[in-house]
DRENKOL-133382 format. One record per residue (C-alpha): residue number from 1; residue in one letter; x, z, y. Coordinates in steps of 0.2 Angstrom, whole numbers, plus 5000, padded with zeros to 4 digits. Layout:
N
NUM; a; X; Z; Y
...
***
This chain:
358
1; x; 4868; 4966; 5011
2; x; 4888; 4965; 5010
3; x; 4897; 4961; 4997
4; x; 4916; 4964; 4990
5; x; 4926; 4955; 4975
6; x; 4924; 4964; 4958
7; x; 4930; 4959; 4940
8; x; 4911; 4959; 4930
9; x; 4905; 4962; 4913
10; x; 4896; 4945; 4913
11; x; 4892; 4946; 4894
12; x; 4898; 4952; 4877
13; x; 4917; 4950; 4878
14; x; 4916; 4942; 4896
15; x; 4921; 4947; 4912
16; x; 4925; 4937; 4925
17; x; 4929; 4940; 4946
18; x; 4915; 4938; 4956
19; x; 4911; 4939; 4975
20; x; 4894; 4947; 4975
21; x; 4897; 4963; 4971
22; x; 4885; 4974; 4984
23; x; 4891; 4986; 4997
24; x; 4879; 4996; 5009
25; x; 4877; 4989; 5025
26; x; 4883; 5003; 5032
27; x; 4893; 5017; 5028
28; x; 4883; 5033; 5024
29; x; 4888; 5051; 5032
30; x; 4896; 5058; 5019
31; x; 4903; 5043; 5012
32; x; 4919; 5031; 5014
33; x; 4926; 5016; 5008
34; x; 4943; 5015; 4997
35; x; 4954; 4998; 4996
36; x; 4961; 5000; 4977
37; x; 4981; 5001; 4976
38; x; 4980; 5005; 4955
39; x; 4966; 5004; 4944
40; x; 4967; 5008; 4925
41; x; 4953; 5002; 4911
42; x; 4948; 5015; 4898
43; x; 4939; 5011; 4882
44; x; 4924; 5016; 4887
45; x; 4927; 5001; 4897
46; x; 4930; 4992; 4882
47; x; 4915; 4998; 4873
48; x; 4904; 4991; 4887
49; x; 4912; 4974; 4885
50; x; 4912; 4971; 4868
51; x; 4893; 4976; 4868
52; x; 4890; 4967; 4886
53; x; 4881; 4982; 4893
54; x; 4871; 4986; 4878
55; x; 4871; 5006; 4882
56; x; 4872; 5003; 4901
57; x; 4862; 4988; 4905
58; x; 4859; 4989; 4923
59; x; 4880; 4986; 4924
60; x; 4879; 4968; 4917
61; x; 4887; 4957; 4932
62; x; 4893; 4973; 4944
63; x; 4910; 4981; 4942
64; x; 4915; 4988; 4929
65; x; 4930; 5004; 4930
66; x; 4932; 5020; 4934
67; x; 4948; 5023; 4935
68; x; 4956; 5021; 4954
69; x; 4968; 5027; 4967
70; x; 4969; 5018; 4985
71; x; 4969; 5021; 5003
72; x; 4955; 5026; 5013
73; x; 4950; 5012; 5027
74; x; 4935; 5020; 5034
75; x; 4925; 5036; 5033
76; x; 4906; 5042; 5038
77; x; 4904; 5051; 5051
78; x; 4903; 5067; 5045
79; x; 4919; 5064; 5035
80; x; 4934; 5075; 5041
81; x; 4946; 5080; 5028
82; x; 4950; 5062; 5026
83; x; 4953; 5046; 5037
84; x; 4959; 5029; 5037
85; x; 4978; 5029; 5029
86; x; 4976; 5045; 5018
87; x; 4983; 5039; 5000
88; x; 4968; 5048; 4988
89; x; 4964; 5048; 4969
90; x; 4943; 5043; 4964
91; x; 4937; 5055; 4950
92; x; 4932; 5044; 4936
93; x; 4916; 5058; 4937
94; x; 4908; 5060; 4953
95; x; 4894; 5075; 4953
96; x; 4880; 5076; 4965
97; x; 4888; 5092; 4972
98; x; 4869; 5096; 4983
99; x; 4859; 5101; 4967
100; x; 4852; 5115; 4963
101; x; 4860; 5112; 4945
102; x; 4878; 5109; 4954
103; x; 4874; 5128; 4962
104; x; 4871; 5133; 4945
105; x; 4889; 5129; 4938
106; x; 4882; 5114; 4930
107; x; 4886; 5102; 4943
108; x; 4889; 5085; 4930
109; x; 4872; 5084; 4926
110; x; 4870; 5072; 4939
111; x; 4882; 5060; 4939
112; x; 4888; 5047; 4956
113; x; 4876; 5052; 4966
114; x; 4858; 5057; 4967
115; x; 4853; 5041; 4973
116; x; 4858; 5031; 4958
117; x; 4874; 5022; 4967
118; x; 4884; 5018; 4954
119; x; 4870; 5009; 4943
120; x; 4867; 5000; 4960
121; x; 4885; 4992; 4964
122; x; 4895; 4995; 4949
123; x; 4913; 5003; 4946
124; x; 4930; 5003; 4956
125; x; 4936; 4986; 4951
126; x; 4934; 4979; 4967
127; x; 4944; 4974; 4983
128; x; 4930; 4989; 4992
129; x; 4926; 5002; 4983
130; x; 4911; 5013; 4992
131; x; 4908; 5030; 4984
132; x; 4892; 5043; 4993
133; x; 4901; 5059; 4995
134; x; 4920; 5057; 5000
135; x; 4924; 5074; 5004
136; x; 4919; 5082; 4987
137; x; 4925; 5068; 4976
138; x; 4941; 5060; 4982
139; x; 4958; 5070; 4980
140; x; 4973; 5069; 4991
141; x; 4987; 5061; 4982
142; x; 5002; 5073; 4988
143; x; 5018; 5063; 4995
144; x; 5029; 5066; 4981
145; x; 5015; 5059; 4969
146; x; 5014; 5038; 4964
147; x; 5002; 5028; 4963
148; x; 5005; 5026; 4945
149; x; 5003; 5046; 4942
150; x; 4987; 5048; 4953
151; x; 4978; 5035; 4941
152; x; 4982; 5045; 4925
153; x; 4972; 5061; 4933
154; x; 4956; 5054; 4939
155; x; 4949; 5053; 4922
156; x; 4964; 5056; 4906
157; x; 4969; 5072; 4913
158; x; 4951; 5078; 4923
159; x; 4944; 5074; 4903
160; x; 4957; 5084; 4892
161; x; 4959; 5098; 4904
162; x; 4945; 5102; 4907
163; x; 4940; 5101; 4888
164; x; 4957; 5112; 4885
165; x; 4948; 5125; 4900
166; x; 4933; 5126; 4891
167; x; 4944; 5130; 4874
168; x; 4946; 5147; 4881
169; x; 4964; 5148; 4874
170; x; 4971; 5163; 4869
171; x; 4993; 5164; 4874
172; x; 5000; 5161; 4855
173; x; 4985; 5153; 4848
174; x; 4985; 5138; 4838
175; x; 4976; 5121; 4842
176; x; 4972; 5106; 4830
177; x; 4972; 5090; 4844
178; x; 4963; 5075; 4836
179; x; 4965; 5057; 4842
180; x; 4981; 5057; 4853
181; x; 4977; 5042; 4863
182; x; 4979; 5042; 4881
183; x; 4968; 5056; 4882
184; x; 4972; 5066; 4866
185; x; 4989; 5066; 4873
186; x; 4983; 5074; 4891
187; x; 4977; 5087; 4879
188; x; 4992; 5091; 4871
189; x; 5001; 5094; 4886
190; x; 4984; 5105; 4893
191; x; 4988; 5115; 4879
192; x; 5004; 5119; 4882
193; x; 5002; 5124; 4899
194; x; 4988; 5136; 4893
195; x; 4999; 5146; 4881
196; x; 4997; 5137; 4868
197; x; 5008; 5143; 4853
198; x; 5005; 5130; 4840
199; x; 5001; 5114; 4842
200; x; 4996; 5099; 4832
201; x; 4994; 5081; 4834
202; x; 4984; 5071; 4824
203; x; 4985; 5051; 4826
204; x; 4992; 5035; 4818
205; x; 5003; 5029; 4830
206; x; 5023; 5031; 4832
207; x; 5022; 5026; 4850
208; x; 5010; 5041; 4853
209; x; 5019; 5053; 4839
210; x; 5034; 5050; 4850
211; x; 5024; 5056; 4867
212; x; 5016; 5070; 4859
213; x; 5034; 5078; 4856
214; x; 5038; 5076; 4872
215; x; 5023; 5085; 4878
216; x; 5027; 5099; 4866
217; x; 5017; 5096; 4850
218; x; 5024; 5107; 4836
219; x; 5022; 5094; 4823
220; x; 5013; 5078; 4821
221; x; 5004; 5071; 4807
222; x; 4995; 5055; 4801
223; x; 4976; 5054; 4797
224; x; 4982; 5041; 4784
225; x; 4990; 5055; 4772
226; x; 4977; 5059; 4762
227; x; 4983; 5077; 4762
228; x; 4985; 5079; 4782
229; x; 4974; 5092; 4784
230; x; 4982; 5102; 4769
231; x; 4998; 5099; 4776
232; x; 4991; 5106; 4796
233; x; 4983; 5122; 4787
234; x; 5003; 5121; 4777
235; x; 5010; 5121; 4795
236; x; 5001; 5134; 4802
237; x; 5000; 5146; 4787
238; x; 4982; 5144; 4786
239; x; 4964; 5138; 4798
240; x; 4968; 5137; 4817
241; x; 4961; 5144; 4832
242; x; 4954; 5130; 4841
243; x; 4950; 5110; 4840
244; x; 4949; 5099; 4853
245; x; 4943; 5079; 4847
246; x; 4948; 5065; 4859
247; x; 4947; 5052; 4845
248; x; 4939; 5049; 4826
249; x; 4923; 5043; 4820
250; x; 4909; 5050; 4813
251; x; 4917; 5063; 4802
252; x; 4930; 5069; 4813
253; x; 4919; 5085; 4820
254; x; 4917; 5092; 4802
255; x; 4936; 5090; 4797
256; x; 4942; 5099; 4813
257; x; 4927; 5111; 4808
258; x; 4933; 5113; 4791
259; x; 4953; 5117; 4798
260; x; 4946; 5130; 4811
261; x; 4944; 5147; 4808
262; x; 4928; 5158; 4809
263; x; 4925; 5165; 4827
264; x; 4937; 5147; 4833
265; x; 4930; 5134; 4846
266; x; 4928; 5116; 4846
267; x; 4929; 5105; 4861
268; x; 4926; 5086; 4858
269; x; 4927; 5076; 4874
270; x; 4923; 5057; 4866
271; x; 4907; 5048; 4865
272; x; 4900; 5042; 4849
273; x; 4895; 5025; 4856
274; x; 4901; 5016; 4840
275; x; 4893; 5030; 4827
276; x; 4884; 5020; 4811
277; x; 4867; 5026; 4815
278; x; 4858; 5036; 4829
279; x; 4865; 5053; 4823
280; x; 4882; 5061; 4813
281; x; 4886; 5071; 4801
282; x; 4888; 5090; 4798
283; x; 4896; 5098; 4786
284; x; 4889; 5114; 4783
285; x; 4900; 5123; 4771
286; x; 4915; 5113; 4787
287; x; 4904; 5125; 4799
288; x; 4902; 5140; 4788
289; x; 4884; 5137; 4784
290; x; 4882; 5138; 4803
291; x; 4884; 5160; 4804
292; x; 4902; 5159; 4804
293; x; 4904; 5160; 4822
294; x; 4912; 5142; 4824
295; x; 4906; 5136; 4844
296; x; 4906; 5117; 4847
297; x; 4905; 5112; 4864
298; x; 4902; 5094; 4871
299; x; 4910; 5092; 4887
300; x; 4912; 5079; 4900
301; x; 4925; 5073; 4911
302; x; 4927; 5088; 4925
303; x; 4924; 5080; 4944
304; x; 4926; 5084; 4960
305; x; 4939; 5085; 4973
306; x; 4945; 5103; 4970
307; x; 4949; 5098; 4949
308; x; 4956; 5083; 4954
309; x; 4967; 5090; 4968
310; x; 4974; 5101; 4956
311; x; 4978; 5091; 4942
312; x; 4990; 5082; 4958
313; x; 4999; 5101; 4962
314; x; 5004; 5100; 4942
315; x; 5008; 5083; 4946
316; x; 5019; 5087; 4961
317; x; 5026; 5102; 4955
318; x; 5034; 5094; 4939
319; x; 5024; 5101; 4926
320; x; 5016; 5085; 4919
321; x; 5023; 5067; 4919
322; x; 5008; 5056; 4917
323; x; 5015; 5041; 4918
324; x; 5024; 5044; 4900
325; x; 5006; 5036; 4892
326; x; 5009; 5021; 4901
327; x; 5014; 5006; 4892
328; x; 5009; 4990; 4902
329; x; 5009; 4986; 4919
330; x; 4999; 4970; 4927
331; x; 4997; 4963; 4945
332; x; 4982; 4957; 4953
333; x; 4962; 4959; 4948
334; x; 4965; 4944; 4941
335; x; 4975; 4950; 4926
336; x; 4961; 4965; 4923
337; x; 4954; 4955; 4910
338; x; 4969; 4953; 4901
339; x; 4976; 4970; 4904
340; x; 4957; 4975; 4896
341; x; 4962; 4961; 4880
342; x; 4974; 4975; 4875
343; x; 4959; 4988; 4872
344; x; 4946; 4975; 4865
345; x; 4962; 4971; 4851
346; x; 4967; 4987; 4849
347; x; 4986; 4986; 4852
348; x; 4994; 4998; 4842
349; x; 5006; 4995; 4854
350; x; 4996; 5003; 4870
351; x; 4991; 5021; 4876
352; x; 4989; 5016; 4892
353; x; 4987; 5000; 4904
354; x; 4989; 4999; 4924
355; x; 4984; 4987; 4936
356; x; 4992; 4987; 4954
357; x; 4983; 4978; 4967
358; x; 4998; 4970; 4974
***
């Protein structure tokens, strides 16, 4: 079996580069293989270091990522949207798009591909990276686009838009954003561009209040304040329409439930991988007792070629700059461990890192 260069999860709070990491021996139909130009880590990355694969086990010594732009080098041969040189965008989530669940609009309950891929070689930090079904899960990066910008979409804007899409919002309506990391603040700009009237970013940082504002939250407020939800309801002159929750912990569901009004929706697009026990809590007085129409939905990162193309027109056409949430920049898979230190600390000083391969 071939093999490519990858930076492993080789324990708890070890990664190291490593040559073995498996490619097909040859390249499948439908598939291609992409040389990385960007890679960015995510704290699901992070979570699967510092826990050395606990939730994920069958990654422990393959790549880890999921986040990746490149160039295409090689296609299958019934490939023909894209060939060697195109510049393309991975989605961080890659469907199996020939389901009978995927033709039944639910196409993300399978994930990489239907032969278990992924679990077999590992994520997209690698010198190769192989992916099953090229033409339904890589994006054309359009000319006017960077590398740098392309990163951002596959997974920070594919998550918070399509959580903002399946807020249903309402032009004029006010949204609640929790957590305005990297991507709480995709979310915020999302909201916006849905007609948003109102909205509100809840975090800690000044780094991120500062983004948020220029993405065009309405106000900012600290979860430190012990009075910040008073001070939101103050703000908006009483509960908001929707809630989407891109950070907390175990408690942030009933607090946006508790700010929301009857008849509102709540998205939250974050795993509870770190919750204090195998369930969280509900508050039902927060959720109107459960028959005051409040809707929670759990949504995934939305893949597939045509979001991800789309997220690069907003791109292109100026109505995003992505590249606002970036605060570090490293050369080299060699510096992916370091650039991955940053989310294992916590920096207050990050949103988010980037890695070129150069």
């Amino acid at each position: 079996m071939k093999t490519t260069r990858g930076c492993c999860i080789v324990g708890v709070n070890k990664m190291e580069i490593r040559t073995d990491c498996v490619m097909p021996d040859e390249i499948g139909p439908r598939g291609a293989i992409v040389k990385p130009a960007v890679w960015t880590p995510c704290t699901t990355d992070a979570h699967l270091i510092q826990t050395g694969c606990r939730d994920c086990p069958d990654l422990l010594y393959k790549a880890s990522g999921h986040e990746m732009s490149g160039t295409v080098i090689a296609v299958g041969s019934e490939v023909k949207d894209f060939k060697p040189g195109d510049r393309v965008a991975a989605c961080a989530a890659m469907p199996d798009w020939h389901t009978l669940a995927a033709q039944d609009g639910h196409p993300r309950d399978r994930y990489w591909d239907n032969t278990g891929e992924f679990e077999l070689r590992g994520g997209s930090f690698v010198d190769e990276y192989y992916l099953d079904d090229a033409e339904m899960n890589l994006a054309h990066i359009p000319d006017n686009v960077t590398w740098e910008q392309s990163v951002i979409a596959t997974d920070m804007m594919a998550t918070a838009f399509e959580g903002v899409e399946q807020l249903d919002i309402h032009f004029g309506e006010s949204v609640a954003v929790f957590g305005i990391g990297p991507v709480g603040l995709m979310g915020v700009r999302a909201c916006v561009l849905k007609g948003a009237g109102k909205v509100f970013a809840i975090g800690s940082r000044k780094i991120c209040f500062d983004v948020a504002k220029e993405y065009g939250a309405s106000e900012v407020f600290d979860y430190h304040d012990s009075d910040y939800l008073k001070k939101v309801l103050t703000a908006n002159g009483g509960p908001v329409d929707r809630v989407l929750v891109c950070g907390g912990n175990d408690e942030t569901l009933s607090l946006g439930l508790g700010i929301m009004k009857n008849g509102g929706t709540l998205v939250n697009v974050i795993a509870y991988f770190d919750a204090k026990g195998p369930s969280i809590p509900l508050d039902l007085a927060a959720w109107s007792f459960g028959y005051g129409d409040k809707v929670i939905k759990g949504v995934q990162c939305g893949g597939g070629r045509l979001k991800l193309e789309r997220m690069m027109n907003l791109i292109s056409e100026g109505r995003l700059v992505p590249e606002k949430i970036i605060t570090h920049t490293f050369h080299g898979m060699e510096q992916i461990p370091e650039a991955m230190q940053l989310y294992l600390e916590r920096s207050r000083e990050l949103i988010k890192a980037i890695i070129l391969n150069d």
